[in-house]
Structures are given as C-alpha cells and as structure tokens.
N, C-alpha and C positions, 0 to 999 in steps of 0.2 A: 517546890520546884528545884531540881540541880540543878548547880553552877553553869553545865553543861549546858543546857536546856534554854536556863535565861541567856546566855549568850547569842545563841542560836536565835532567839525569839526575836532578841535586840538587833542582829544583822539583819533578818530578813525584814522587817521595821527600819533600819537604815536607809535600804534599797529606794526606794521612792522619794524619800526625804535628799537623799541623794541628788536623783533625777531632779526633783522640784529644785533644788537651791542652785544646781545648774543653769535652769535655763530664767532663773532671777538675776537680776540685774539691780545691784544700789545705785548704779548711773541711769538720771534721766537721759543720760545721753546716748545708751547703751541697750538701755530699754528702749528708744524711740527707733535706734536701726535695726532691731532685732524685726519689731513691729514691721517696718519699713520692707524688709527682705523678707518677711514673712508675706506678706501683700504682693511684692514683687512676684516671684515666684507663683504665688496663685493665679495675678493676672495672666504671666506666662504661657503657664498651664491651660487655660480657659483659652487662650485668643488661638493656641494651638489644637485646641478641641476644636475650637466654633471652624476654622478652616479646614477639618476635614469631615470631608460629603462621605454620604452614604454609609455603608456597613463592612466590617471584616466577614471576609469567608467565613470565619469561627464564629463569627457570632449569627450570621442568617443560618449557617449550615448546623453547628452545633451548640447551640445555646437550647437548654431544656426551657426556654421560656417559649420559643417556637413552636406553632401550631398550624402552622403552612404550609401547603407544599407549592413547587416552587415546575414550572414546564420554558422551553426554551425561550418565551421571549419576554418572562417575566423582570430577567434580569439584567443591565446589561455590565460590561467590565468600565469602571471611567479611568481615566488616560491621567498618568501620574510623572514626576520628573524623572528625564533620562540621561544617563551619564556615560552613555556608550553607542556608537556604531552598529549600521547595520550587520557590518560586517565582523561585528563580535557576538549577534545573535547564533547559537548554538540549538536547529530544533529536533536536534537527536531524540527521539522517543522508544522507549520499548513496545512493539506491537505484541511478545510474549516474550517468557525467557530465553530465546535463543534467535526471535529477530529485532533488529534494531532498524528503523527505520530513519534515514534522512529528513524527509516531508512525513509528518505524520496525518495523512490522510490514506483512510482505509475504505473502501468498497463498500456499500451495502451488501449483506446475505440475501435479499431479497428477490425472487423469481424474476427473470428477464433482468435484471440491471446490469452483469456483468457478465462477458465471456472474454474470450481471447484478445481481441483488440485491445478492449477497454483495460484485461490485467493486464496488455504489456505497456500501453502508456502510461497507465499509472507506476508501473514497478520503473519506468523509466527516468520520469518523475522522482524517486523517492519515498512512493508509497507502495501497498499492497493493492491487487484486486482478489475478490472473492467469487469464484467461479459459482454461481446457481446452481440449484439442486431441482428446478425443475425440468431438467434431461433425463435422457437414459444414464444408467452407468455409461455405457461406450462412450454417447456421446461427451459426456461430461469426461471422461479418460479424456479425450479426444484434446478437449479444449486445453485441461492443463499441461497436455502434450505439447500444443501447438506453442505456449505461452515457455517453456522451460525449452523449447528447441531453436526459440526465437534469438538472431544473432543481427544487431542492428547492423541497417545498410542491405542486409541482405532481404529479398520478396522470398520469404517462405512459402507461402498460398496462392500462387499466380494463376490466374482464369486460364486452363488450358485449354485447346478443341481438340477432334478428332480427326483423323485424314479424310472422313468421308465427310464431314460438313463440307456445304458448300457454301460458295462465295457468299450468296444472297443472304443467306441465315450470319455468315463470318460479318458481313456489312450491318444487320442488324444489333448482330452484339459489339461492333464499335459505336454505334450510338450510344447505345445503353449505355457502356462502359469508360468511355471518352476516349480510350487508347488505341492505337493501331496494331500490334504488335503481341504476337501470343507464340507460347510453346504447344506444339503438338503431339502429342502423345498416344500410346498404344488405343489408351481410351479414353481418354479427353481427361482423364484427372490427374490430379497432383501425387507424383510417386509411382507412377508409370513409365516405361521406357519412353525415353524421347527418339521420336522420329527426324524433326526436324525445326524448323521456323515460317513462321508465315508474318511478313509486311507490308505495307500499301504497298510500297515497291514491287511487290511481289503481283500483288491485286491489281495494280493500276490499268486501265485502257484496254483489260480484257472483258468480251463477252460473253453472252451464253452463263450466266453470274447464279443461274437456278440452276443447271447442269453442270454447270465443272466444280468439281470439289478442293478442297484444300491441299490433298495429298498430290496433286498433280501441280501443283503450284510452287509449293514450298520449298525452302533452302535443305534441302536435305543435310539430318546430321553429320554426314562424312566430309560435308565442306564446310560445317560450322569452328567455330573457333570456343572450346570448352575450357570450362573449371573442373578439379577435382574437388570434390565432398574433402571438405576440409580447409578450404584455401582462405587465407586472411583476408577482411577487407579489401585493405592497403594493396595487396598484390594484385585481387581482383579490379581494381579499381585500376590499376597502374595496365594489366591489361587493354584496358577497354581504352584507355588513352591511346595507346602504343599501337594498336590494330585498328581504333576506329569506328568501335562496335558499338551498334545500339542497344544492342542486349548481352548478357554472356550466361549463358544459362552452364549451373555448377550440378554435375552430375556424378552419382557414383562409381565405383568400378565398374561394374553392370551396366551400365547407363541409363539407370534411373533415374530423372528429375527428381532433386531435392531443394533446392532454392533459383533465383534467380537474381543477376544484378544487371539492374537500369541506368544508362547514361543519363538521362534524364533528374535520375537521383543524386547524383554527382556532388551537385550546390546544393543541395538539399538535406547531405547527412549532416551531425552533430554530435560531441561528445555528449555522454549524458553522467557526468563526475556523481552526480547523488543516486544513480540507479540502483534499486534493492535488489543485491544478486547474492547468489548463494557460494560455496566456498570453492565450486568445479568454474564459475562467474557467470554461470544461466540468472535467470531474471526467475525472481523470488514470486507465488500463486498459493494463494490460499485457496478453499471447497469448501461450499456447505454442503451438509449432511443430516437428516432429518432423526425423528429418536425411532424410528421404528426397528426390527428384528435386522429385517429386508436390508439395512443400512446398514448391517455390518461387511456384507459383500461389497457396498457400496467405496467402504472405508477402504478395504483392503486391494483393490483397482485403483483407487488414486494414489495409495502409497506404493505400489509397484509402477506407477504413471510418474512420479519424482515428484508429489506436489509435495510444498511446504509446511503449511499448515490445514487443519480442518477445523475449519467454523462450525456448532450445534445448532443450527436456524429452529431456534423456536420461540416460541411465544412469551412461555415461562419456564427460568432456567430453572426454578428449583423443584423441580420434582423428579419423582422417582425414574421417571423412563431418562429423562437425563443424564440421571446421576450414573444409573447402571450403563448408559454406553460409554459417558467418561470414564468411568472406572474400564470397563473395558479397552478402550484405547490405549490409554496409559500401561494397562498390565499386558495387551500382546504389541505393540508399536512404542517402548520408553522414551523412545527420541523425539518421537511425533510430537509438533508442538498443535496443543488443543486448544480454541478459547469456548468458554461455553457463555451460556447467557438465553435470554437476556433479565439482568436480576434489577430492582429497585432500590431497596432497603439493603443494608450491611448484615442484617443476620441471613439474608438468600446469599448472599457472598461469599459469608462462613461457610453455612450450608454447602456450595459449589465447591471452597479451597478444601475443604475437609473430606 
C-alpha cells in the first residue's frame, strides 16, 4: 500500500473515532448532564407531540401510506392559537387568473340555482354567480345582460303595465306584488317608451274599476319629473328629495324606460366596498356552458353579452369533449377567463392545465 493510500485509510478511520471521543466525557459530572439534557429534550419533544390532535394536511392528503378517500364531512379543520384580528383577516382568493375575489364564495353551475338576482347579490357580496346553462342562448344573454347592467340603488326590472289595463286587474297585481306604484309603458315592459305613471293616488275613490283603464288615469309623462340614462345615484337621489317624488323613473334620450328610483329605497341603499366588479366597475358574472358543438354559439353570445367568465358544467372534466371546447376557447376568445372541471385526482388536473 502507498504512503498515500495509508494516510487516507487512517483519516477516514479517524472520522468516527473523532465523533465518539466527543461525545465522551472523563467527568462523572459531565457524563451525568450530558445524559440529563439528553432526556430533557426528549421529554420535550414527546409532551409536544402528545398535545397535538389530529393530522397535517400532508400527511391525510399526501402520505403514500393512505388508502382512503376522504368526502365533505369526513373531516373537520380544529381551531388552533391566534395572534391577530379580525380585521387583519385577508380572504382575497383567486376565482381564475384574472378574477380575484373579496368573499370567496362562488355559485353553483348547476340548472335553476342561479340567474340575475342571485349573481348580482352575490357579486355584491364579494363573490361570483354562475348563470345556468338550462335556458336558451337569448335567455341566458339576457340574464348576464341584466347582472353587468345592474347599477346599485337603481330598480332596473320594474313590473310595468300597460294603458289599457284596467283598474281591477292594476288592483290585482298590487296584491300580488305588495307596491302601489308602477311605470306604464308602450307595452307593459321594461325598455318601452314611458307613457306615464299610475298611483293609489291616482286610483283612489274612483269607480267603474273593471271599465276604466290606466291610461285615462295616470300622471302623464309630460308632467312627470325625469332622469337622464346616465345620471349618478347621488343626483338621483338628491332629486327625489328636492321635488318630493315617490318615484323618478331615469329614461333615455328617446324616452325609453331604463331603470327606476324609489323613495322608499332611500334608507335602504348601502355601499358594497368588497363588490366583484370589473375594470369599466359593472358587477363581475360568470355562465355555464355545456361540451356539446351547439355550445360554441353558445359561448360566443355571452362573450358579446360582457359576461366574465365561462364555467364547463359537467360531470367529468377530463375528457375529450372537454378538453376540445377548452382548447377552443382559449384559441378564439385569449382573454376569456375559463374554469373547467369537474376533476378528482391531480392527474385529471394535469390532464385539464395541459
């Protein structure tokens, strides 16, 4: 053997004999705290283990010794120490990459659970709604129309009538509806010339309530006191003070009903500081949309309608009919934000991002 060689042999042979003479000790005294703090520290460790309950995420969720699968009320979160304010809570969440939501609560895609109402409370909120996909195209335009045009304080959708209804029928539909007070219109609907206004006032202590109609009653537009399409709350509001009005109904140049403001609304507005709005400050709508062909005419009405996003309502995300209308979206709408779903496992995930 070289010189070389043996040296080398001898150092890596040092190495341990090292270590070991280290942690000896010729003091019984030396030896006994070594021992001592040895023990300490284990106890440590141990009374720190035995007080915490339950499991890490990583080890229910990612531990390959796992053979479980796991559904909502298997689990639940336990309540641990807190060192901050509510009001240092931040629950900013990404609902995709280009909305961030305040409240992260999102919609069901699910048939009948959400249309116009329901997404504008929720985007009021600080959440999304998801428009349903069991309408027509129009009707579904329609809805994410209503939700991106919606301007709080203001009655966008007011029950109108017609001039030829009459009393009796107008008295019916204040039961039903609880209020007295309605726009009249060319033809009874919303986005119609306004004619005029009809009040109890108007109604009150006359006769003949099956033969006289509305039109011969009401405050005719030319003595109403209007909005222009466009006008700020605040002004309208400042209005209706100033003049006294129970209503002020806000019409186009043409004098088309477009929305309505209620005195009665007055104590009843609120700012809404966490409202999901978009960058023009409409209130942010998502749409589902199903995988068939048919759904690409589908797509391309709600993206000329201003919705925000389009949810893929199915069953199982990862397959081919899926994938090919994602890919589709992406490559004719780049901006469009997609989520698809609904996946299980991390390789249908892959699958999806890919």
């Amino acid at each position: 053997m070289s010189a070389a060689a043996a040296t080398q042999s001898l150092a890596q042979d040092e190495v341990p004999l090292k270590g070991q003479r280290k942690d000896r000790s010729r003091s019984p005294r030396g030896q006994a705290k070594s021992e001592s703090d040895a023990k300490i520290t284990h106890d440590v460790n141990k009374a720190e283990v035995d007080l915490l309950d339950g499991h890490s995420a990583e080890d229910i969720f990612r531990s390959s010794q796992n053979r479980s699968g796991y559904t909502y009320d298997d689990l639940i979160c336990l309540p641990g120490h807190i060192a901050f304010g509510v009001h240092d809570v931040c629950l900013d969440s990404r609902f995709s990459k280009g909305i961030t939501l305040k409240t992260p609560i999102v919609s069901s895609p699910m048939d009948t659970v959400t249309e116009h109402k329901m997404a504008i409370a929720m985007a009021l909120q600080g959440g999304i709604g998801v428009i349903h996909t069991n309408l027509t195209v129009d009707a579904q335009v329609r809805e994410v129309m209503q939700v991106k045009k919606f301007k709080n304080g203001f009655i966008m959708d007011p029950i109108c009538v017609k001039p030829t209804m009459s009393l009796l029928e107008l008295d019916e539909l204040r039961q039903k509806c609880g209020f007295m007070g309605f726009p009249v219109t060319e033809d009874g609907k919303m986005g119609s010339k306004l004619l005029g206004l009809v009040t109890q006032r108007d109604t009150d202590f006359l006769d003949n309530r099956a033969s006289t109609q509305v039109g011969a009653v009401m405050e005719k537009v030319g003595d109403l006191v209007l909005a222009e399409e466009g006008v700020e709350l605040a002004a309208a509001n400042q209005i209706i003070r100033d003049k006294k009005l129970g209503k002020l109904p806000v019409v186009t140049k043409g004098g088309r009903l477009v929305a309505l403001v209620a005195r009665t609304d007055l104590n009843k507005q609120a700012d809404f500081p966490l409202a999901t709005k978009d960058k023009n400050g409409s209130l942010r709508v998502a749409a589902a949309i199903g995988t068939r062909p048919a759904d690409r005419d589908r797509v391309r009405a709600l993206v000329a309608a201003g919705v925000d996003a389009i949810i893929v309502d199915s069953s199982q995300g990862d397959s081919t009919f899926q994938h090919d209308i994602i890919r589709w979206m992406k490559a004719e709408f780049p901006e469009l934000q997609v989520v698809g779903g609904n996946v299980v496992t991390r390789l249908q995930a892959k699958h999806l991002i890919e």
